[in-house]
C-alpha positions in Angstrom: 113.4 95.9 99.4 113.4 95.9 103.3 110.3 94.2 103.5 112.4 91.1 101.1 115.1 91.2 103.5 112.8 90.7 106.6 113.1 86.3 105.2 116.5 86.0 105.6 116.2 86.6 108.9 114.3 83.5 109.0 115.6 79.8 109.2 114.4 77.2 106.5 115.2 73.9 105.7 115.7 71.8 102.6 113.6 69.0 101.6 114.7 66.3 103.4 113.4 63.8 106.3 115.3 66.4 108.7 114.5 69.8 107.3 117.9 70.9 109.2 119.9 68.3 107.1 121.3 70.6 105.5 122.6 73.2 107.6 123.5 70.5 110.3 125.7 69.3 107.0 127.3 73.1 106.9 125.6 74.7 104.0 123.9 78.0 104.3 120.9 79.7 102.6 122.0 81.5 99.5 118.4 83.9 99.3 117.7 84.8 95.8 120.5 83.5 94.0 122.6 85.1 90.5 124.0 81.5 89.8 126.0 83.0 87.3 127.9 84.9 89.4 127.6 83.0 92.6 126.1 85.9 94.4 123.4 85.5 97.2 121.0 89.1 98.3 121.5 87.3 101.5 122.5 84.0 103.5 121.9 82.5 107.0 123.6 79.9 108.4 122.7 77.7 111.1 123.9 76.3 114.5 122.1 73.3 115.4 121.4 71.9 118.8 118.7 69.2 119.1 115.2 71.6 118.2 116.9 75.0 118.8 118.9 77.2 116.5 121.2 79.9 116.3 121.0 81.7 112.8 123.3 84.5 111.6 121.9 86.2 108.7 123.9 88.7 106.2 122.1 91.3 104.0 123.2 92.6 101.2 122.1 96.4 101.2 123.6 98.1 98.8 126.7 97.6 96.2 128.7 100.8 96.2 129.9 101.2 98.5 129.5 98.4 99.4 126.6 98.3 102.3 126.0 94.9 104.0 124.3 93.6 107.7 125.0 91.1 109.8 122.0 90.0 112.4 121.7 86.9 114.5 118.6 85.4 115.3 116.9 82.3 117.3 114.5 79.8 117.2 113.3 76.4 117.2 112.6 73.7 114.5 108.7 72.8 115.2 106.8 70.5 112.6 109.5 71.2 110.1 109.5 74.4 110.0 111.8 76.8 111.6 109.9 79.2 113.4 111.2 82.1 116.2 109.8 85.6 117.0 110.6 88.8 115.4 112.6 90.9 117.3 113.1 94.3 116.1 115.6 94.2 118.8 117.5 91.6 116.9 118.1 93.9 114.0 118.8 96.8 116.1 121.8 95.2 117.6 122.7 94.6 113.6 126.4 95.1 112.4 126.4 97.3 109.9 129.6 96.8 107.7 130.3 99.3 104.9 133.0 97.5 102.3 134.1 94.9 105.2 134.5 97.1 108.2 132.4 98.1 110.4 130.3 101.3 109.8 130.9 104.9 111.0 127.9 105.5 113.9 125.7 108.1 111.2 125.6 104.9 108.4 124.7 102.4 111.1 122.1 104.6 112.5 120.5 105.5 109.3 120.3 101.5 107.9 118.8 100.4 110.8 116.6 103.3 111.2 115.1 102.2 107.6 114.9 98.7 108.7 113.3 99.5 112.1 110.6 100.9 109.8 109.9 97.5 108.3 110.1 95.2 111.2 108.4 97.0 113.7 105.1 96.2 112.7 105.9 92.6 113.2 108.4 93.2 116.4 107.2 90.2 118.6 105.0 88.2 115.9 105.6 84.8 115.0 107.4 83.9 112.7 107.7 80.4 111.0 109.2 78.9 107.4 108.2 76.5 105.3 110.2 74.9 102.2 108.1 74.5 98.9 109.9 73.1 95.5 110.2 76.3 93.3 111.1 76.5 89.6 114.5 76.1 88.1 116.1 73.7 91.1 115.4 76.2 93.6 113.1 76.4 96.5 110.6 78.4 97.9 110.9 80.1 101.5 107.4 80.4 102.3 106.7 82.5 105.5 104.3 82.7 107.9 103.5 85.7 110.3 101.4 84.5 112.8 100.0 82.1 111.0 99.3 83.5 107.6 101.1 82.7 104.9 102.9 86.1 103.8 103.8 85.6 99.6 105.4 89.0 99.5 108.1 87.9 102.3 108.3 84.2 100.7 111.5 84.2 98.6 113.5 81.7 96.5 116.3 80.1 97.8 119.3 77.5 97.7 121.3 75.7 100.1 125.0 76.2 99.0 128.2 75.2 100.9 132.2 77.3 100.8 133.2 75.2 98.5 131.0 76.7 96.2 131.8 80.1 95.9 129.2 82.4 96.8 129.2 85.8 98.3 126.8 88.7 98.6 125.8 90.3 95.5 123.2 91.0 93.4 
């Protein structure tokens, strides 16, 4: 499940002229989405300036209690894509938040040691995502690690705004 959560960590883009349309419009990533009840296993929204990005990802972890990450992350839009390098240092300075507050230093410790497990094999690769149409209205977060298309990290996504509800959830 880790190894899922890696993605939303990563930028992408809709598919539109501007691949940052939008997130530049103020809609975030809902990451494998339960439309009916508007919950997201993650979501990353986006600050925008010119080529560059700011992302700030949340994970959903685990449901009781509930377990959830916050991680921000940068990078630049190149050849529409969004691409950046993993940082294993960017998920280590992760806020852990057990049922909306932060967690207790043994919980914090023990999430991100299971997550440092995952992403240090790709600690410093690069890392870029590319939007594909997918099934049912959604689309398809394809990512690359240095260069290679990686199918078990691609995951299925949808751009959602406030207004619409969502939260994390499975």
């Amino acid at each position: 499940m880790f190894l899922s959560l890696l993605l939303l960590a990563h930028a992408a883009a809709g598919q539109t002229a501007d691949p940052a349309a939008p997130a530049r419009a103020g809609q975030y990533q809902c990451v494998l989405p339960n439309r009916e009840k508007k919950t997201c296993l993650g979501t990353t929204s986006y600050k925008i300036a010119g080529s560059s990005y700011e992302a700030t990802t949340r994970l959903f972890l685990a449901p009781t209690p509930l377990i959830t990450m916050e991680l921000h992350t940068r990078g630049t839009v190149t050849d529409g894509k969004f691409c950046e390098t993993v940082k294993l240092a960017d998920f280590q300075a992760g806020t852990v938040l057990v049922n909306g507050a932060p967690a207790d230093a043994a919980t914090a410790t023990a999430v991100k040691s299971q997550l440092a497990a995952v992403v240090a094999a790709l600690d410093g690769k690069a890392s870029c995502s590319a939007i594909k149409p997918a099934e049912d209205g959604l689309l398809l977060n394809e990512l690359s690690i240095d260069g290679a298309v990686r199918a078990d990290l691609s995951q299925k996504f949808v751009w959602v705004s406030e207004k619409d509800g969502y939260g994390l959830g499975m």
